[in-house]
C-alpha positions as CSV (number, residue, x, y, z in Angstrom):
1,X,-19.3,228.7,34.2
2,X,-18.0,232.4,34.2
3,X,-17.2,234.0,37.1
4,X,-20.1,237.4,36.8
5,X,-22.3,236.2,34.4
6,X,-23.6,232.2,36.1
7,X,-21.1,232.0,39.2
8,X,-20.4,235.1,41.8
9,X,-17.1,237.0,41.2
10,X,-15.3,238.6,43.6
11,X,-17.8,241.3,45.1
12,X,-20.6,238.6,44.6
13,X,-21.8,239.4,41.6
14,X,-24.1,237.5,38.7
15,X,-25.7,238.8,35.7
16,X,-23.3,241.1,34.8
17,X,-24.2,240.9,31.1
18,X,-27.8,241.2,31.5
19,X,-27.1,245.0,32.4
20,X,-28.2,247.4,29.8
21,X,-30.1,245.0,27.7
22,X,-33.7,245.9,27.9
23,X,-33.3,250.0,27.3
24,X,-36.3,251.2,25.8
25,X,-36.1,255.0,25.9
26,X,-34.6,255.9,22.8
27,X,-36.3,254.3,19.5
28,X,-33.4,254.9,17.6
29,X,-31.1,252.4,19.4
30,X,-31.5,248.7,19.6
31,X,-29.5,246.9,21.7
32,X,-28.1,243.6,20.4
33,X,-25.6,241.6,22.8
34,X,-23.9,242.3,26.0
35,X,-20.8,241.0,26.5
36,X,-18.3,241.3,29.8
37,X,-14.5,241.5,29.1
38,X,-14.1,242.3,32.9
39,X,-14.9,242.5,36.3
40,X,-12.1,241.9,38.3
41,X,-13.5,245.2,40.7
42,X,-15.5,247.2,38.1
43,X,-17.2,246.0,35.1
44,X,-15.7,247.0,31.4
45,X,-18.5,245.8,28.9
46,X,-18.6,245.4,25.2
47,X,-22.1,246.5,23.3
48,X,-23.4,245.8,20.4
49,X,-26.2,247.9,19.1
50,X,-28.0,248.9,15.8
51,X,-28.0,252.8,15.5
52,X,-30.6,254.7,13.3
53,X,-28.8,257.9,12.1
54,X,-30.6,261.1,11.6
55,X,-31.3,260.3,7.5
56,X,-32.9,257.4,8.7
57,X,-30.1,254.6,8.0
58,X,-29.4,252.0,10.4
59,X,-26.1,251.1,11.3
60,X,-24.5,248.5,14.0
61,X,-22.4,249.3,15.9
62,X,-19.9,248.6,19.3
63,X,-19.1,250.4,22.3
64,X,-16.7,249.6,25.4
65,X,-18.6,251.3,28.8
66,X,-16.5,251.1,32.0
67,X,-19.2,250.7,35.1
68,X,-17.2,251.5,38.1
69,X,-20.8,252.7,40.0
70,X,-22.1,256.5,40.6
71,X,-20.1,259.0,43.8
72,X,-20.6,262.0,45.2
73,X,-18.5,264.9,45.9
74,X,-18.5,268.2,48.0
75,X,-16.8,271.9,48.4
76,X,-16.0,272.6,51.9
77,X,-16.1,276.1,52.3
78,X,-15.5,278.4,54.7
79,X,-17.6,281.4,53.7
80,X,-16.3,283.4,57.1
81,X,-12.4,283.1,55.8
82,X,-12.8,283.0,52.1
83,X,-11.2,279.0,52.5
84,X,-12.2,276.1,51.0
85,X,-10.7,272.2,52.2
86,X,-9.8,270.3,49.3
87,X,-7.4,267.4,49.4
88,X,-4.3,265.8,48.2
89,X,-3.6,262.5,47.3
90,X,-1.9,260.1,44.6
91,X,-3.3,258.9,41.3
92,X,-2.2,256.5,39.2
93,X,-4.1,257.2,36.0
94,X,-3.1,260.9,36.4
95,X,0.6,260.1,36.7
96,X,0.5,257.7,34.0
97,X,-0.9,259.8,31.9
98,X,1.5,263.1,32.3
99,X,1.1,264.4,35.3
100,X,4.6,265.0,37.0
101,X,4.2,263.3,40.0
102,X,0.5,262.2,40.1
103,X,-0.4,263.8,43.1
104,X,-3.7,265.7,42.6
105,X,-5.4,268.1,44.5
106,X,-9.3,267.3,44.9
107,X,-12.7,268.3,46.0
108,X,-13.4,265.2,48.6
109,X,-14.9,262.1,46.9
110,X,-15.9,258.8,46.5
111,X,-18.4,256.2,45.1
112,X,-22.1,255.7,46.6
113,X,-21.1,251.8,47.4
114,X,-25.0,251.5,48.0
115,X,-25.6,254.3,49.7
116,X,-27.9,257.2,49.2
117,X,-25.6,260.4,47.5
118,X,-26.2,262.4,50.4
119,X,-25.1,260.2,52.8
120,X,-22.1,258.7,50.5
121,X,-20.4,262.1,50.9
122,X,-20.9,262.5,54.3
123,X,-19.2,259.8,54.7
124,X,-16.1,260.7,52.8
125,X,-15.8,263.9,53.6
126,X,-15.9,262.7,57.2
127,X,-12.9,259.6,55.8
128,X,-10.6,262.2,53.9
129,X,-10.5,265.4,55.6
130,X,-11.6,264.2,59.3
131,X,-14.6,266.8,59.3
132,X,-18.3,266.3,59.7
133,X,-21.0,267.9,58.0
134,X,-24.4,268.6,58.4
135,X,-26.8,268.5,55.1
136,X,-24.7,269.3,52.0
137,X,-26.2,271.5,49.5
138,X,-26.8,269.8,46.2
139,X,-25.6,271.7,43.0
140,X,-25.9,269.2,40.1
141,X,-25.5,265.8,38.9
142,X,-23.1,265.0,36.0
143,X,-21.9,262.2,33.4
144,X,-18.0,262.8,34.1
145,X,-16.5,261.1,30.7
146,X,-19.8,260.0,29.2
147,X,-17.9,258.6,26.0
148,X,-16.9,255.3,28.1
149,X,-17.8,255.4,31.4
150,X,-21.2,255.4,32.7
151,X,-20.8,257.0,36.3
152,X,-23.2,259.8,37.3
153,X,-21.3,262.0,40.1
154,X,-23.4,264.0,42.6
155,X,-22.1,267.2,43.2
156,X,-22.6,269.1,46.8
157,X,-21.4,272.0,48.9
158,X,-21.3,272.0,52.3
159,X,-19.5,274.3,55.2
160,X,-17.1,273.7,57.3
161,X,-15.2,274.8,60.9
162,X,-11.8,273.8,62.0
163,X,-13.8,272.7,65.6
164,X,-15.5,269.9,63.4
165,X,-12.6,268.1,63.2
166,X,-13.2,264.3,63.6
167,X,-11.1,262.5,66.4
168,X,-12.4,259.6,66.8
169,X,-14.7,258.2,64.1
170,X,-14.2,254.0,63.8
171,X,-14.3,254.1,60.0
172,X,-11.8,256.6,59.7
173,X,-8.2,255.4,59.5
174,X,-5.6,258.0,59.8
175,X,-2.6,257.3,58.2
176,X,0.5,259.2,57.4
177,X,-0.1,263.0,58.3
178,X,-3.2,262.9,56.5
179,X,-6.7,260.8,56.3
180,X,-7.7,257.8,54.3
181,X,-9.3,254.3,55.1
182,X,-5.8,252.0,55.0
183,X,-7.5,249.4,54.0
184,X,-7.9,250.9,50.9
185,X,-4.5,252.1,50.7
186,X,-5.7,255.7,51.0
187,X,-3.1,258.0,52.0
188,X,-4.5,261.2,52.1
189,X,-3.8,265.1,52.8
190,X,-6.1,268.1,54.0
191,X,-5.1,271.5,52.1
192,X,-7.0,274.4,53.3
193,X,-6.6,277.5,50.4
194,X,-7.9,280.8,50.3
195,X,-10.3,280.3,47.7
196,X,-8.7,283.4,45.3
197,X,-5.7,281.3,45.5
198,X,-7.3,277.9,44.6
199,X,-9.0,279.7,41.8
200,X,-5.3,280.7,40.6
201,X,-4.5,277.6,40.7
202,X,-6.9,276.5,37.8
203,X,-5.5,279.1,35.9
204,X,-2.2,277.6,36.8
205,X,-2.6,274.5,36.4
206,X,-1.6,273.5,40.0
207,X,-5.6,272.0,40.0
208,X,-6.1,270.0,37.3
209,X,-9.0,267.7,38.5
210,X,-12.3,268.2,36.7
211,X,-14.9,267.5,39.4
212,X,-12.9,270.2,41.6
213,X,-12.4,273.1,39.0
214,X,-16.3,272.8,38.2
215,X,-16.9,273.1,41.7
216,X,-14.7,275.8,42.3
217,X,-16.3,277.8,39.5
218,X,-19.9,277.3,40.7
219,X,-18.6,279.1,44.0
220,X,-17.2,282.0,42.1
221,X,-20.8,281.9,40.0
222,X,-23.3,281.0,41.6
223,X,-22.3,279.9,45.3
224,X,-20.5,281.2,48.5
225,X,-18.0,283.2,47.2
226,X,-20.0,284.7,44.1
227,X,-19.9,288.5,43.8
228,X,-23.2,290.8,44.5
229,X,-24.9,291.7,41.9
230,X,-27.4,294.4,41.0
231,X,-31.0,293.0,42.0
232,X,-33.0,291.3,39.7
233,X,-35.3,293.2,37.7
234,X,-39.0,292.3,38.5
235,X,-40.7,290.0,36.9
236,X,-44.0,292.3,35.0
């Protein structure tokens, strides 16, 4: 009996290698085995597929995918003062990986957990900055790292006032000088920038998380903080 596959592991989970078996969409890729190597939290599967390669030979082949579920993320911008509310917190990956002291300043995020997208980042924009939102504003959906990991992230904009400020919300547990849910050893920071100064800080380096710089440059593009242009043309 394997804890995942026949038996529940720790979240409750069964079937784990029956995910990603019966894919029909592309004729060109036949999917052989499944196999699970982990889910202690998230699932890290090993699969083994036959490939047909664009002069027509087949060839099998193996692929790791990490499947730690889908998220959502959102700009807080202040349109009014030219701020946007990002935040700051520590990442173990990041540090591990370079970064000086691992602690990365982000766009607010976190994973779906079951939850519709829309109401996932409500939620933690409401657990890491203390503010509450009304409807975000959907800009796009993207595969973050689609080489490994399967996670689609739902990207949304959304304003926000310093009176929105959450004081007492149950699921929200403030710890530090900054937000998080301890629980989850979340130990997070509000930073509120002009938004001329975050952008210099892509350039800089001083932001160096991905979902955050593409949001950053959509509001120089195409949202909040993008620069009038001369009207469209009509359309003959």
């Amino acid at each position: 009996m394997t804890a995942g596959l026949d038996t529940p592991d720790r979240r409750g989970r069964t079937g784990l290698d029956r995910h990603g078996r019966d894919l029909t969409g592309n004729p060109r890729v036949r999917v052989r085995d499944v196999d699970v190597l982990s889910c202690d939290w998230y699932v890290l599967r090993r699969t083994t597929f036959d490939y047909q390669h664009s002069d027509g030979h087949w060839s099998r082949e193996q692929r790791e995918t990490y499947d730690r579920g889908d998220g959502a993320t959102v700009l807080l911008h202040n349109a009014e003062r030219r701020t946007v509310l990002l935040t700051r917190q520590f990442r173990l990956p990041a540090y591990v990986n370079g970064h000086p002291d691992g602690m990365l300043i982000e766009a607010a995020a976190g994973l779906l957990d079951g939850d519709a997208p829309e109401e996932a980042i409500r939620r933690e924009a409401a657990e890491e900055t203390g503010h509450v939102i009304g409807a975000p504003e959907p800009v796009f959906t993207v595969y973050m790292s689609p080489g490994s990991v399967t996670e689609r992230l739902h990207f949304y904009a959304a304003p926000y006032d310093p009176v929105t400020t959450v004081t007492t919300v149950t699921t929200v547990t403030t710890v530090a000088d900054g937000h998080g849910v301890a629980e989850e050893g979340e130990d997070i920071a509000t930073v509120e920038l002009p938004f001329d100064e975050a952008l210099a800080m892509i350039r800089s380096g001083d932001i160096a998380d991905a979902k955050t710089i593409m949001l950053l440059q959509w509001a120089a593009l195409d949202g909040p903080f993008r620069h009038p242009g001369p009207p469209s043309a009509p359309v003959p």
